[in-house]
C-alpha positions as CSV (number, residue, x, y, z in Angstrom):
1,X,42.8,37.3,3.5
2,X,39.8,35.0,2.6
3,X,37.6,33.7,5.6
4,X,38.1,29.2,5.4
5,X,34.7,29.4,7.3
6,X,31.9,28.6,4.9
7,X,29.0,31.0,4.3
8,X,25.4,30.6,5.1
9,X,24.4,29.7,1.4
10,X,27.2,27.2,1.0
11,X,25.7,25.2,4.2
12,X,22.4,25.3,2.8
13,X,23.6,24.2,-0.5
14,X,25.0,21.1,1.3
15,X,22.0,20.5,3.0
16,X,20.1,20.5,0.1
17,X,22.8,18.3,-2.0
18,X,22.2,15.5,1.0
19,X,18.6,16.3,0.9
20,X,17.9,15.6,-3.1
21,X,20.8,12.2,-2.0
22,X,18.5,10.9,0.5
23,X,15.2,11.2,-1.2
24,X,16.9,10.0,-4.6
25,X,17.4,6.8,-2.2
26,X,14.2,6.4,-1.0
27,X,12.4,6.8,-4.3
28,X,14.7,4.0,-5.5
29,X,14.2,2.2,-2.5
30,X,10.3,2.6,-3.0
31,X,9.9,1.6,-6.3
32,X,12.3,-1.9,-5.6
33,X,9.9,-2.7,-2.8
34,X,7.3,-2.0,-5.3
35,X,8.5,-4.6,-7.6
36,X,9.0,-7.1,-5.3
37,X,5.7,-6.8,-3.8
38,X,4.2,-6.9,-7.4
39,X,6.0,-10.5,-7.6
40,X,5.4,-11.4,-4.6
41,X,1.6,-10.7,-5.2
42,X,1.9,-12.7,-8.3
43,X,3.8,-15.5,-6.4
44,X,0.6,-15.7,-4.0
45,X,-2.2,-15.2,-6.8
46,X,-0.8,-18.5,-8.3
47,X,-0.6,-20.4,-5.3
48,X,-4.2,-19.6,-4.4
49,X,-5.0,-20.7,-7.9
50,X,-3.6,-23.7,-7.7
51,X,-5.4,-24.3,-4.1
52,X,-8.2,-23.7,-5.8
53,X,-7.5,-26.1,-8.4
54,X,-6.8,-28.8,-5.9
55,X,-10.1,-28.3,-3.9
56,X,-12.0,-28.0,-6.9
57,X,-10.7,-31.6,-8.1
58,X,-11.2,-32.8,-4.6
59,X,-14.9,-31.8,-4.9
60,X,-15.4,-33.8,-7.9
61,X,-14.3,-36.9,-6.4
């Protein structure tokens, strides 16, 4: 007769599968915030520019 409950080393290896799961998530997650912060940050660098622009221009006048 074969015992249904699982062993030590099977829980551990299904802690460790939801383990590698979650931090596959988060490194994904990570590097999509890093992306959009790079944009974002690009988004910004232009409109400072463009402030820039427009107070330079109003300087001249």
């Amino acid at each position: 007769m074969a015992d249904a409950a699982p062993s030590a080393l099977d829980r551990i290896e299904r802690a460790l599968t939801r383990i590698e799961a979650a931090a596959s998530r988060r490194a994904f997650d990570a590097e999509r915030l890093e992306h959009k912060h790079a944009a974002l940050r690009g988004k910004v660098e232009e409109a400072i520019a463009a402030l820039d622009s427009l107070i330079e221009q109003e300087g001249e006048d």
